[in-house]
ZAKOLBA-399118 format. One record per residue (C-alpha): residue in one letter; x, y, z. Coordinates in steps of 0.2 Angstrom, whole numbers, plus 5000, padded with zeros to 4 digits. Layout:
ZAKOLBA-399118
PT   type     xx     yy     zz
PT      a      X      Y      Z
...
This chain:
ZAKOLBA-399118
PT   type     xx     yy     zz
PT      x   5091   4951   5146
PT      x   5075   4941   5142
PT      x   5075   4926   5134
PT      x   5065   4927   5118
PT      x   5055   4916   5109
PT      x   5048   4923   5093
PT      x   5035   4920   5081
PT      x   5036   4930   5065
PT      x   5019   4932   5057
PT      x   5020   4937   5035
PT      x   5018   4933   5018
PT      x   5027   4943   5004
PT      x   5046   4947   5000
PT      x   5045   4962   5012
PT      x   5044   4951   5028
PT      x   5056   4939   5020
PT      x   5070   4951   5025
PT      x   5064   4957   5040
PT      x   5064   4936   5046
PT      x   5080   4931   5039
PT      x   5088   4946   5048
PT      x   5081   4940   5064
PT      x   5087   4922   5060
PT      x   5106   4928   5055
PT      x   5106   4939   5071
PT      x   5104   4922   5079
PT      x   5085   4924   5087
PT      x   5074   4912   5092
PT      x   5061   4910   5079
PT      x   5048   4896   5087
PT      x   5036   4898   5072
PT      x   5031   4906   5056
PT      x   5015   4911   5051
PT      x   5008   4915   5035
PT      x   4996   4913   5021
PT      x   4989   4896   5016
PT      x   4995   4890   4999
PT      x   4987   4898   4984
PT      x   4981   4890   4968
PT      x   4991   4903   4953
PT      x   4995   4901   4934
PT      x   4986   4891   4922
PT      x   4989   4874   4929
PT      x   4981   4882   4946
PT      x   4997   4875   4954
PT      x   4998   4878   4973
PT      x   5010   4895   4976
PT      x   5019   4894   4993
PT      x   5022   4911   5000
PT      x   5038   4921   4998
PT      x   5041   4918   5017
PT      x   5036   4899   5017
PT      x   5048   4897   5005
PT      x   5062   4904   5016
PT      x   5057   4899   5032
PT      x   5055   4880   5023
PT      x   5074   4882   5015
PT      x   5080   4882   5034
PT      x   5068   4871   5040
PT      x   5059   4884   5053
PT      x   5042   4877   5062
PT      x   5028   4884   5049
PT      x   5008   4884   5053
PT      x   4996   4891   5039
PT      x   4979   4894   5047
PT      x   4964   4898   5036
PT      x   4955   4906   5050
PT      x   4965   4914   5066
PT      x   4952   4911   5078
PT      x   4951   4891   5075
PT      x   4953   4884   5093
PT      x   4965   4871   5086
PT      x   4976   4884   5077
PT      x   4974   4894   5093
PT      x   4980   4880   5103
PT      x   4997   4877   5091
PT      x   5000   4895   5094
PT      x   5001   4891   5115
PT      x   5008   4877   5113
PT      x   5025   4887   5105
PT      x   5026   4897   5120
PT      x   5032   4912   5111
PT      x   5034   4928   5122
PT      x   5034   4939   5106
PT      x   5027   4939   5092
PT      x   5032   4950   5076
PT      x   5021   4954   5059
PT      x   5027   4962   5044
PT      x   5014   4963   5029
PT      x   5003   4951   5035
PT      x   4985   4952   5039
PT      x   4972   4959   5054
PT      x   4976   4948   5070
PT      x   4961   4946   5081
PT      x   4965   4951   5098
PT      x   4965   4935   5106
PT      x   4979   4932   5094
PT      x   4991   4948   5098
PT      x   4987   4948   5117
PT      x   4995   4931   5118
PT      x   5010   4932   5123
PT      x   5019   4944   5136
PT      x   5030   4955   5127
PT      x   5016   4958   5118
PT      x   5014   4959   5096
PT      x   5022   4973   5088
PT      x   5021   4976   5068
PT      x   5032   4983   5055
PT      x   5024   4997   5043
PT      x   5030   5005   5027
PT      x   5026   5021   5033
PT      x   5028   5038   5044
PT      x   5014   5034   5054
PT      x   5001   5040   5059
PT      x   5003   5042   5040
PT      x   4999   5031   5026
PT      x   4992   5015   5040
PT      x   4982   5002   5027
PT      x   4987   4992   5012
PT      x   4998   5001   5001
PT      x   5007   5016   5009
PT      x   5024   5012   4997
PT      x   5013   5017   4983
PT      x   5001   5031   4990
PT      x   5017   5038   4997
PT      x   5022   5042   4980
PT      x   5005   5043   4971
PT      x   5001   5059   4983
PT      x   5021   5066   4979
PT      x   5028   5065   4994
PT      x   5048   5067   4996
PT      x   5049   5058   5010
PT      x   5042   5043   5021
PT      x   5049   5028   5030
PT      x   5043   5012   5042
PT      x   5038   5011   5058
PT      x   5036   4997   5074
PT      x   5021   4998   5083
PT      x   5013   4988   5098
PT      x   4998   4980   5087
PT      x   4979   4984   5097
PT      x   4959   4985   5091
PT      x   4962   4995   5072
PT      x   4974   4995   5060
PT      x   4988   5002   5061
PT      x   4985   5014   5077
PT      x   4997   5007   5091
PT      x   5008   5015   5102
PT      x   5024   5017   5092
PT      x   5039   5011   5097
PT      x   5054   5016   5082
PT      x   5052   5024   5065
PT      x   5067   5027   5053
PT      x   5063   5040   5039
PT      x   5069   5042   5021
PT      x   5071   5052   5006
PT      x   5059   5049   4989
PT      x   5071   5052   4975
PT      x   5060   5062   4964
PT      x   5060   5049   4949
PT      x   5059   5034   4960
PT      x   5042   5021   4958
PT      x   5038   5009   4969
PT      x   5048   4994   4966
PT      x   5064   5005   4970
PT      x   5058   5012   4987
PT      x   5050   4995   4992
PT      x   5067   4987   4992
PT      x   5074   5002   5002
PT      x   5061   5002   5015
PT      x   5061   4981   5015
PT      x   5080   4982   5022
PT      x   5079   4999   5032
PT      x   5063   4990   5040
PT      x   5072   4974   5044
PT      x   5085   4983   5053
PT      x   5070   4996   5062
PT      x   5064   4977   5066
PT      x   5081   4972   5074
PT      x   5082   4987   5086
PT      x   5064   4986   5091
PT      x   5069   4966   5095
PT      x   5085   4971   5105
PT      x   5076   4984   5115
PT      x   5062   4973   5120
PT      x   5076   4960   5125
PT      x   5085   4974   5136
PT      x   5068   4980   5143
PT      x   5069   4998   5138
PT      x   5057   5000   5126
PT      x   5049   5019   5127
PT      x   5033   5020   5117
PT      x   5023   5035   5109
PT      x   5005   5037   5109
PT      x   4999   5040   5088
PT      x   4991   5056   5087
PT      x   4976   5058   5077
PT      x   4974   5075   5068
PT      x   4961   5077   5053
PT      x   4975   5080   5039
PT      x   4981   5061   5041
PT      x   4982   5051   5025
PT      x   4979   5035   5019
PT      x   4984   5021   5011
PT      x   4968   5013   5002
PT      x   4968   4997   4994
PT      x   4971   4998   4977
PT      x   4958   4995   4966
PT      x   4955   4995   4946
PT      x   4947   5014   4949
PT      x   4962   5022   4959
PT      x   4975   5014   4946
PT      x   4967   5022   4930
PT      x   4975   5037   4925
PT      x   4966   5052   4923
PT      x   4973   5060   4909
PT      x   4965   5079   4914
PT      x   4974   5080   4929
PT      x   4991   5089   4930
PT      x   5007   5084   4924
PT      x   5014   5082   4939
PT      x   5000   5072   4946
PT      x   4999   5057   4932
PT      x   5017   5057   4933
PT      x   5018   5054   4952
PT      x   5002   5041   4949
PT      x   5010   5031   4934
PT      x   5027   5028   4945
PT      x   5020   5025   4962
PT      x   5010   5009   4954
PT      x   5024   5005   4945
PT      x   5030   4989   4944
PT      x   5014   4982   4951
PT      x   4999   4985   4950
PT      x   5002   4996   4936
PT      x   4994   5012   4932
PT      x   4980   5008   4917
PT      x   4971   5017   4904
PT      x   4961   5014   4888
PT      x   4969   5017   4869
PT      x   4957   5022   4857
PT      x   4969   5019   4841
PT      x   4955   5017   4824
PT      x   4946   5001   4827
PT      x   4955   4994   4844
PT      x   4950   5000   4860
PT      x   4963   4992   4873
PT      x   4966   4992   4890
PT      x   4985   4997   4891
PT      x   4997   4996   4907
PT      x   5008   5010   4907
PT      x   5026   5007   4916
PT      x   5039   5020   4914
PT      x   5034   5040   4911
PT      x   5045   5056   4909
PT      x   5036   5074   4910
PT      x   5041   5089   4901
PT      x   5033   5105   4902
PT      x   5027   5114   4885
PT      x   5015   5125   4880
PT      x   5005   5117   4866
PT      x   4987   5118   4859
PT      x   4982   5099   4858
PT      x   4967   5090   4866
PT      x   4973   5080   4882
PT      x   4974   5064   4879
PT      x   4982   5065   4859
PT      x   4994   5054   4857
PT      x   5008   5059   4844
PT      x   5022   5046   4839
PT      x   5037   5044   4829
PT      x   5049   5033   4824
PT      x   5056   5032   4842
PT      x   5045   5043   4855
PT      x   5029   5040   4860
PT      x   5019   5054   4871
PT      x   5003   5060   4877
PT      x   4996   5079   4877
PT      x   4991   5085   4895
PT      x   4988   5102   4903
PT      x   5004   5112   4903
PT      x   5015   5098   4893
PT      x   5017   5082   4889
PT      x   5021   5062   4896
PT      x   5032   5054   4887
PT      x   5029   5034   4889
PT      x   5046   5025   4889
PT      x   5038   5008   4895
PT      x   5022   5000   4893
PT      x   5012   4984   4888
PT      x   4997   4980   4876
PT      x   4984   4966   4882
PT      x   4991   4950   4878
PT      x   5009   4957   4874
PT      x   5025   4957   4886
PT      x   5029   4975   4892
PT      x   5040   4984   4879
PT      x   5051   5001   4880
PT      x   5040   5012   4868
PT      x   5053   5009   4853
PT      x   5052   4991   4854
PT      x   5034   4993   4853
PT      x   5034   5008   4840
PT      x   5043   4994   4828
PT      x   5027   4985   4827
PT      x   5009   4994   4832
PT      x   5006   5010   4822
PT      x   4996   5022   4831
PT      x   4986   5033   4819
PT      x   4985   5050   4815
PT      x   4967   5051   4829
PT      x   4976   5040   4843
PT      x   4971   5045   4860
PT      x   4968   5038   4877
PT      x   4955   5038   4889
């Protein structure tokens, strides 16, 4: 058995898990890296990261380097004498970094690989309709996301689930992936797998303003995966044209029903207690959303107070 000494390198609540797994099963966490405190909120107070937070709460070794070749910061990272280091949602290590230390850097992604490597593959798995995905460990090299694989765990995409859901699904099946990749390194009988590249590999872009406006001439089916896929974050957008306002809108929480009708895409038409929008071949029917300036609101909350007239549309 080796004798590890880990450093865990990430930022957001999905490395969280992943860490405090590692720390419950009683590994040797030497360090934590992640992202330097951010200025957030109006009284640009500085945020701590999700895993600073934790790795602070149980008093682990935390470095925070603004640039990851600084020579000082490089010399911290020797001085630990870690022998593996793992990252989950961090960001691009230069090599100097993940050829450190001799069991090498592997990473944990949010996807089947080759599919879906960069940013956001939780919400592009969904966005493109997918019915299933999963995460995957990997031996870190030059590009992103293109190692020699190590584990990957797959899992079903419920048809009505968003992004939020499967995040927390994939955060905990991840952590465990995480734990067996560890406990095969410690045994010494890790197999790897070369990634193959075909031209039918999709990606995970960053997520922009442009790819998060929905595109109401698209089919059903397509604005419906789109709208739950960004949902709860970043949120699918869109404009309302209602009279006089022109708002951008966020749009939560969609059903889709099929129905043959003769309005112009994009009509709205509301009622006391439903609120829905005329596409090709039927219609979305907006069960959460939120106004500029306004907390997000199930669509009769909202239909309480904002009348939408009679040549409401979106954009």
């Amino acid at each position: 058995m080796k004798d590890l000494r880990i450093i865990f390198m990430g930022t957001p609540d999905f490395a969280v898990a992943t860490l405090k797994t590692l720390v419950e099963n009683n590994y040797n966490i030497v360090g934590v890296i992640t992202a330097p405190d951010k200025p957030a909120g109006r009284g640009r107070k500085l945020n701590e990261s999700a895993v600073k937070q934790y790795a602070k709460s149980i008093g682990l070794n935390i470095l925070q380097p603004t640039n990851l070749k600084n020579d000082h910061f490089l010399d911290e990272l020797r001085a630990l004498k870690a022998n593996l280091q793992i990252v989950v949602a961090f960001r691009m290590l230069p090599k100097v970094v993940w050829q450190m230390p001799e069991y090498g850097t592997f990473n944990l992604h949010a996807s089947l690989l080759p599919n879906y490597r960069g940013a956001a593959p939780i919400n592009w798995a969904i966005i493109n309709g997918e019915t299933k995905t999963g995460v995957s460990t990997f031996f870190i090299d030059e590009k992103i996301d293109t190692g020699d694989m190590i584990l990957q765990e797959e899992i079903l995409i419920e048809p009505d689930e968003n992004a939020g859901s499967l995040h927390d699904k994939l955060m905990n099946l991840g952590s465990q992936l995480v734990l067996t990749t560890v406990a095969a390194i410690e045994k010494g009988d890790v197999k790897t797998i070369k990634q193959k590249d075909t031209k039918n590999i999709k990606t995970a872009y960053k997520l922009n303003k442009d790819n998060c406006k929905i595109n109401w001439n698209d089919s059903l089916e397509n604005i419906y995966n789109h709208i739950r896929g960004l949902s709860p974050y970043p949120a699918a957008w869109c404009k309302l044209i209602n009279e006089n306002d022109e708002l951008d809108i966020k749009i939560y929480e969609v059903e889709k029903v099929y129905e043959s009708h003769s309005l112009k895409t994009g009509t709205i038409i509301s009622s006391k207690k439903e609120l829905k929008v005329a596409v090709a071949k039927g219609y979305i029917i907006i069960k959460e959303m939120k106004l500029p300036g306004k907390r997000t609101m199930d669509a009769k909350s909202l239909l309480n107070g904002y009348t939408f007239e009679a040549n409401a549309k979106v954009l």
